[in-house]
SELODREN-588574 format. One record per residue (C-alpha): residue number from 0; x, y, z. Coordinates in steps of 0.5 Angstrom, whole numbers, plus 500, padded with zeros to 3 digits. Each point is the difference from the previous one (the first is absolute). Layout:
N
<site><lumti>NUM</lumti><px>X</px><py>Y</py><pz>Z</pz></site>
...
//
This chain:
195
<site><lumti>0</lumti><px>816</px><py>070</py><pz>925</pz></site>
<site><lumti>1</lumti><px>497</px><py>502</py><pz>494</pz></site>
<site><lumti>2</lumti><px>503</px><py>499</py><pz>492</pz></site>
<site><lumti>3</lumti><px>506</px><py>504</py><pz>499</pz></site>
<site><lumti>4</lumti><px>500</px><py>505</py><pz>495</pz></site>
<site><lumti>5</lumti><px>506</px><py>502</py><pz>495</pz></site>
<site><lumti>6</lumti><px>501</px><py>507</py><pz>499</pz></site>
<site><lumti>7</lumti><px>501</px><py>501</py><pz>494</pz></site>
<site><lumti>8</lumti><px>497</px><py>501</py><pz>492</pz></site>
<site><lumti>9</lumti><px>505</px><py>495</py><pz>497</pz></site>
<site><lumti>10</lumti><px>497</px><py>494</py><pz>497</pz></site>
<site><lumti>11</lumti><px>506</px><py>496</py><pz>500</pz></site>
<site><lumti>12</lumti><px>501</px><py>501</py><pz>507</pz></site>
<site><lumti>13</lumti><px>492</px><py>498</py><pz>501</pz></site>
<site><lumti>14</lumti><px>502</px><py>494</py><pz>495</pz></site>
<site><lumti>15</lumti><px>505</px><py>498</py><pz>505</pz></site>
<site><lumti>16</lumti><px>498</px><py>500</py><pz>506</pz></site>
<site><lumti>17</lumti><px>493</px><py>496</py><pz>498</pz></site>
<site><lumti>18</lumti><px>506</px><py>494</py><pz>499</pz></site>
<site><lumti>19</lumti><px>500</px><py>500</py><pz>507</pz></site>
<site><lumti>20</lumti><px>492</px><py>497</py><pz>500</pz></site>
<site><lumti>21</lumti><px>499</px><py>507</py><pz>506</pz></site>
<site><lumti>22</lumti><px>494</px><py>502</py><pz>500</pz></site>
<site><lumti>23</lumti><px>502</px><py>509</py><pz>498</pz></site>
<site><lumti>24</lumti><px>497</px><py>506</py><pz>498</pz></site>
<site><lumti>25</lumti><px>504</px><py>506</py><pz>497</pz></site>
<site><lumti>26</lumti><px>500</px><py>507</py><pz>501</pz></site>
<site><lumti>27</lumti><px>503</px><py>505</py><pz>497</pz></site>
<site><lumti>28</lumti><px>505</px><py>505</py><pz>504</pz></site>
<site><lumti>29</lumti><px>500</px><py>507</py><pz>499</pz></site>
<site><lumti>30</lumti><px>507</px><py>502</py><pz>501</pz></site>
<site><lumti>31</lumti><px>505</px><py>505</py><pz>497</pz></site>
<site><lumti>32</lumti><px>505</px><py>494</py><pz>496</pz></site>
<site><lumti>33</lumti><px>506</px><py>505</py><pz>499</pz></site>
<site><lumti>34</lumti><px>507</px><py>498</py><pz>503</pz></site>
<site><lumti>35</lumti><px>503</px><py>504</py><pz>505</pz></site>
<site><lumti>36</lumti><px>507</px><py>505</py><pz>499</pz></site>
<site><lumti>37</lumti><px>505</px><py>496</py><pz>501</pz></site>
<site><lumti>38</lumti><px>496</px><py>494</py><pz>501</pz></site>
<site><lumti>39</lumti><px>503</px><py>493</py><pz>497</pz></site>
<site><lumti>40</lumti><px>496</px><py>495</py><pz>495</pz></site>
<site><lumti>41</lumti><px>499</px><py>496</py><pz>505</pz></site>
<site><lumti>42</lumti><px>498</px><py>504</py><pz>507</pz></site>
<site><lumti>43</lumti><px>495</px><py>503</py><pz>495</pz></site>
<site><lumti>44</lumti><px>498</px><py>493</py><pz>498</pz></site>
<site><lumti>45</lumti><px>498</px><py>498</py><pz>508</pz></site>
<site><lumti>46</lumti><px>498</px><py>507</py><pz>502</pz></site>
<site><lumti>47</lumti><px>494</px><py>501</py><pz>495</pz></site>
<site><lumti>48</lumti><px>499</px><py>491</py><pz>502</pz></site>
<site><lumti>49</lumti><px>498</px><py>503</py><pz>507</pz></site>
<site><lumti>50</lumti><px>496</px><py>506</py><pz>498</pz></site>
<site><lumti>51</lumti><px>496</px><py>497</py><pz>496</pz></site>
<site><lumti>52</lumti><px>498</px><py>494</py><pz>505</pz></site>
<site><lumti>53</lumti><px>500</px><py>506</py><pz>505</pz></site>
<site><lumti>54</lumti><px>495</px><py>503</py><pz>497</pz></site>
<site><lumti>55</lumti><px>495</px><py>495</py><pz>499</pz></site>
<site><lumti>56</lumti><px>501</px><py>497</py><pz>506</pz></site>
<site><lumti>57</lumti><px>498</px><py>506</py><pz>504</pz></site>
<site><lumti>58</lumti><px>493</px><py>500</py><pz>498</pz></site>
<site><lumti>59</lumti><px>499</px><py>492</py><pz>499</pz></site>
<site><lumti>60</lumti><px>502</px><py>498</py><pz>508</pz></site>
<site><lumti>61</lumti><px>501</px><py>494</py><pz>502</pz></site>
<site><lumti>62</lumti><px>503</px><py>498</py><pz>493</pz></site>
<site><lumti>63</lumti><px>506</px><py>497</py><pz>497</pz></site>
<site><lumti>64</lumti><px>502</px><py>505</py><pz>494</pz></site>
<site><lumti>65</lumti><px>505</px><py>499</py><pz>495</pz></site>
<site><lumti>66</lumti><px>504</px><py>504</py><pz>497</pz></site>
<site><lumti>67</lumti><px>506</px><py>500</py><pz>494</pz></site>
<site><lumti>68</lumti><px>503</px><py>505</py><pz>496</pz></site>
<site><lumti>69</lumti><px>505</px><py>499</py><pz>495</pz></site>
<site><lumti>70</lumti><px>506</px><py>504</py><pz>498</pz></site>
<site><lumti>71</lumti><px>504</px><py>499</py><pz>495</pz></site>
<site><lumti>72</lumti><px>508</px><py>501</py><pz>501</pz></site>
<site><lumti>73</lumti><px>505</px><py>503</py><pz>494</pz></site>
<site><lumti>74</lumti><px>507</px><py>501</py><pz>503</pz></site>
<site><lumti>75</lumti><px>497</px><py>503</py><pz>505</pz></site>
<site><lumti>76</lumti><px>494</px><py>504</py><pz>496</pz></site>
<site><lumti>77</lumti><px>493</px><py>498</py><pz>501</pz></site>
<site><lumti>78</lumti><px>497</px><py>498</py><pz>494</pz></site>
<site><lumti>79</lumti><px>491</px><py>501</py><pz>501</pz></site>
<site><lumti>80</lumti><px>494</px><py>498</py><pz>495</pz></site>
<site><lumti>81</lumti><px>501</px><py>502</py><pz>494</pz></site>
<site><lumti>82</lumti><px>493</px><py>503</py><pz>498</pz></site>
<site><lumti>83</lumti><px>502</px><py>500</py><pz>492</pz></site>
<site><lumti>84</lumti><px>503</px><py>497</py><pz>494</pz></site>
<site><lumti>85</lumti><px>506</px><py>505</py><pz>499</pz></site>
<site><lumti>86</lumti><px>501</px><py>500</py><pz>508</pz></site>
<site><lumti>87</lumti><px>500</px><py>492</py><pz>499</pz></site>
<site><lumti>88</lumti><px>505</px><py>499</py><pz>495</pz></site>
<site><lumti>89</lumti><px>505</px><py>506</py><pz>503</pz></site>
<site><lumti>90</lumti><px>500</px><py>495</py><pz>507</pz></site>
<site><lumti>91</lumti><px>501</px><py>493</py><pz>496</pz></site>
<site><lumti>92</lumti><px>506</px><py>504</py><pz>496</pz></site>
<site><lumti>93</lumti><px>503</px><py>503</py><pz>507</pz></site>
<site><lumti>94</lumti><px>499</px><py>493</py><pz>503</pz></site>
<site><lumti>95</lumti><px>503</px><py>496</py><pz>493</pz></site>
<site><lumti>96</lumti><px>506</px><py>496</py><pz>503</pz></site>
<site><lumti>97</lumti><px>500</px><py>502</py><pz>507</pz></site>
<site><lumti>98</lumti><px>498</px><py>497</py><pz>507</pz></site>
<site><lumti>99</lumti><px>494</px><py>504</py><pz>503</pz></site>
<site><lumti>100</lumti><px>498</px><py>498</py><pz>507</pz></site>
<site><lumti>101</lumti><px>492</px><py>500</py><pz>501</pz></site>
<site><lumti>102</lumti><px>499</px><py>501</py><pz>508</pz></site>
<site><lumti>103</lumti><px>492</px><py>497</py><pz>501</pz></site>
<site><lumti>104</lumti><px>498</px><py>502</py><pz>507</pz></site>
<site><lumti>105</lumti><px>495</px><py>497</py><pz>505</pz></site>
<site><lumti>106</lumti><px>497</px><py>502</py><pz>506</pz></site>
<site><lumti>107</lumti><px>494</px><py>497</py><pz>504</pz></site>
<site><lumti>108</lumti><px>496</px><py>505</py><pz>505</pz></site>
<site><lumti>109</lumti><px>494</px><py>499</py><pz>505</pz></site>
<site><lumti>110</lumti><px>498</px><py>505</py><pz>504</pz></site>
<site><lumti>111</lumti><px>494</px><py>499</py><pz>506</pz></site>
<site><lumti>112</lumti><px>496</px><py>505</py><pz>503</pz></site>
<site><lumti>113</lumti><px>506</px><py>502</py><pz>505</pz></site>
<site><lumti>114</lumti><px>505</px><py>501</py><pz>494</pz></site>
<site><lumti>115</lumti><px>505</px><py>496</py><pz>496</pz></site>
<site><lumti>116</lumti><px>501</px><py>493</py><pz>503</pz></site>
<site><lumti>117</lumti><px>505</px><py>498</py><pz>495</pz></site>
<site><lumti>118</lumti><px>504</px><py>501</py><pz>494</pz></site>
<site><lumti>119</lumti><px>505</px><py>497</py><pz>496</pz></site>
<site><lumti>120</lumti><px>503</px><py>501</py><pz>494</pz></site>
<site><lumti>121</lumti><px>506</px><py>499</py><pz>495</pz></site>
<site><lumti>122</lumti><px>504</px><py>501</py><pz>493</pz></site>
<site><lumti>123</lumti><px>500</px><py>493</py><pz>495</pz></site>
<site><lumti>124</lumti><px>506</px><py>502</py><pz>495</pz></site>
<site><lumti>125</lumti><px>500</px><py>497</py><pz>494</pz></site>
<site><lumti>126</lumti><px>507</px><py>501</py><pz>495</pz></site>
<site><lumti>127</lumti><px>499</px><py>500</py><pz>492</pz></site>
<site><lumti>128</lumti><px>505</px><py>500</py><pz>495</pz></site>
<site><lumti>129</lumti><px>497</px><py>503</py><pz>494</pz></site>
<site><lumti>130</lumti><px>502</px><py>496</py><pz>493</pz></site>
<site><lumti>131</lumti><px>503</px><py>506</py><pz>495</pz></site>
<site><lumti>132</lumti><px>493</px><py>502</py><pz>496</pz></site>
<site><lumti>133</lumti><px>501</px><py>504</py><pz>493</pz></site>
<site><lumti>134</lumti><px>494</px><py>505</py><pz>498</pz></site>
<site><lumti>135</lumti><px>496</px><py>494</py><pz>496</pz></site>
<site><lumti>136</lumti><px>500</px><py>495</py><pz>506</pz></site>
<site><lumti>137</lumti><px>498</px><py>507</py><pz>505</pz></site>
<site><lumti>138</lumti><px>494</px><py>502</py><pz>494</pz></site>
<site><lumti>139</lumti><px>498</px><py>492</py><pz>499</pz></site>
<site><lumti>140</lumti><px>500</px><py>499</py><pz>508</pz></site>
<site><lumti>141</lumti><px>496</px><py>506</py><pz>502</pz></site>
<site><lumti>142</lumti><px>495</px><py>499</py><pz>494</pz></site>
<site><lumti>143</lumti><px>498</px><py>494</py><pz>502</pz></site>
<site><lumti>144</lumti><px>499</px><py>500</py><pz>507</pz></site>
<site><lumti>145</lumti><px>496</px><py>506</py><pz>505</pz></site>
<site><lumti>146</lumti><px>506</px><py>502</py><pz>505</pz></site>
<site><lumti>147</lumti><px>499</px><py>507</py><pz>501</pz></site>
<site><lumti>148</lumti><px>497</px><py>498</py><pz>506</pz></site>
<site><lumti>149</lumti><px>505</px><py>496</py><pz>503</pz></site>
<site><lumti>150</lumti><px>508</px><py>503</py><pz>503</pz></site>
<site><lumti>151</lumti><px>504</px><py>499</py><pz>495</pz></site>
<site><lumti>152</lumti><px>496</px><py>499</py><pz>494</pz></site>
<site><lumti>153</lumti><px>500</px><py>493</py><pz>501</pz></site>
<site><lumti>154</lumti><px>495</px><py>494</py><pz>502</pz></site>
<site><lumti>155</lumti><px>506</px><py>494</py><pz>503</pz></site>
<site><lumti>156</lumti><px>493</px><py>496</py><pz>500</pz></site>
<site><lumti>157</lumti><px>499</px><py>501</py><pz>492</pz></site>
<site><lumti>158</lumti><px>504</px><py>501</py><pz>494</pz></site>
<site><lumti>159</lumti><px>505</px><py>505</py><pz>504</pz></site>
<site><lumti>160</lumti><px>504</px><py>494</py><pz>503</pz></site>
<site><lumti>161</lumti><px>502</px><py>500</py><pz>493</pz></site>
<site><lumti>162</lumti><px>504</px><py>506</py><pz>501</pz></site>
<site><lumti>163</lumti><px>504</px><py>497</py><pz>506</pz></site>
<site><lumti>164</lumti><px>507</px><py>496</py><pz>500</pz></site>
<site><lumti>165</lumti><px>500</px><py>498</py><pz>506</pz></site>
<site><lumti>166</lumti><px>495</px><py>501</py><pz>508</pz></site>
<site><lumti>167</lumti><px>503</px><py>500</py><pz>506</pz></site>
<site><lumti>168</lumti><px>495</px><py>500</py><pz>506</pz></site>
<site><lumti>169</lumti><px>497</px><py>496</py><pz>505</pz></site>
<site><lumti>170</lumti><px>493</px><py>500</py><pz>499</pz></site>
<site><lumti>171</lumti><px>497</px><py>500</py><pz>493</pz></site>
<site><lumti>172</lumti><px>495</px><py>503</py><pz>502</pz></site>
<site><lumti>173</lumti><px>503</px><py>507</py><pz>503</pz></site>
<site><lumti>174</lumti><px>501</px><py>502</py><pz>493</pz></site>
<site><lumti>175</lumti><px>493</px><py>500</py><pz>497</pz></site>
<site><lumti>176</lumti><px>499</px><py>505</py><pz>506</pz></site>
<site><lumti>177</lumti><px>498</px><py>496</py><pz>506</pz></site>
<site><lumti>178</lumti><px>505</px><py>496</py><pz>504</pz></site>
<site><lumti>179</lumti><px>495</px><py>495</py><pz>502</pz></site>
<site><lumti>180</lumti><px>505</px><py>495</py><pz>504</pz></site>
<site><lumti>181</lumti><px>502</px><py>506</py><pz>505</pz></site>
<site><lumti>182</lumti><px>492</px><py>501</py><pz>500</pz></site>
<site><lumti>183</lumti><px>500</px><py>493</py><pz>502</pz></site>
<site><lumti>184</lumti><px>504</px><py>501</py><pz>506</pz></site>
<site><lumti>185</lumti><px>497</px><py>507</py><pz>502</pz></site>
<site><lumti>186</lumti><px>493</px><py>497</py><pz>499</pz></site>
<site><lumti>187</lumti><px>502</px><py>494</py><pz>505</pz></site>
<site><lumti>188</lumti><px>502</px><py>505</py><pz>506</pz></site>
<site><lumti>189</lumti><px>493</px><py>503</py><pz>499</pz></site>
<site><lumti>190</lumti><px>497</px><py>493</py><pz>501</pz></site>
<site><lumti>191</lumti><px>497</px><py>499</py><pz>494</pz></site>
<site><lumti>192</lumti><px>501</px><py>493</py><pz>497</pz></site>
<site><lumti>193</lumti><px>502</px><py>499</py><pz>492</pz></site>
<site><lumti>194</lumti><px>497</px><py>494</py><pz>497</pz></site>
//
């Protein structure tokens, strides 16, 4: 069995993952990322996991791929990259003293040349409660720190953690996007060895 490959374009997952000390490569799915109607955060969040994983691994046989997606949950309502400054700032006022859920999904996929062989996957949730944020603090944040990229317009592993009263999880890890405890586990039902 070769290397695995995460199917993914995020440098915080790669990041991650290269904790880990596995030899991996990564490719970029191409897959429509919108939710579903009627679909929750977090079955959006192990949906698009699976796809993505899916759809690396049917070209690259015999090769672990991983693949996360991660959603972000207010009251219900998912909450996506922002993509600017202003949609920034309007997700930072929205989640001002509020608990938001952000579910991190995670699938792990191999197919031979006989089809898929195994498969698994899962959703890691991780609680924030957000600290109550005035205009000066959300302009000062966003000012100093690229988040646009990131659910929720924050990065825990920077100066986003400064915006939190309190994070409730069971992986640090899960929240930065890759829940690598889970993947740890997933990864040994496929034999590989984590130094």
């Amino acid at each position: 069995m070769s290397d695995i490959i995460l199917a993914s374009s995020s440098k915080y997952r790669a990041l991650l993952l290269s904790r880990l000390g596995l030899p991996f490569k990564t490719l970029i799915p191409n897959i429509d990322e919108t939710a579903l109607s009627d679909e929750s955060p977090v079955a959006t969040a192990e949906r698009l996991s699976l796809s993505k994983a899916l759809a690396i691994s049917q070209k690259h046989l015999n090769v672990p791929v991983i693949g996360a997606d991660q959603v972000a949950d207010l009251d219900g309502q998912p909450i996506n990259k922002p993509g600017s400054f202003e949609e920034a700032y309007s997700q930072l006022v929205r989640q001002s003293g509020k608990k938001v859920l952000f579910h991190s999904g995670l699938a792990v996929v191999l197919h031979n040349e006989k089809g898929l062989v195994n498969q698994y996957s899962c959703v890691n949730t991780t609680s924030v409660t957000f600290r109550p944020l005035d205009d000066a603090q959300i302009r000062s944040y966003l000012s100093l720190e690229d988040s646009l990229d990131c659910a929720g317009s924050f990065k825990v592993e920077g100066l986003g953690i400064s915006l939190f009263e309190s994070v409730e999880n069971n992986d640090p890890t899960s929240l930065m996007g890759l829940p690598t405890i889970d993947l740890c586990k997933i990864l040994r039902r496929f034999d590989i060895k984590i130094p």
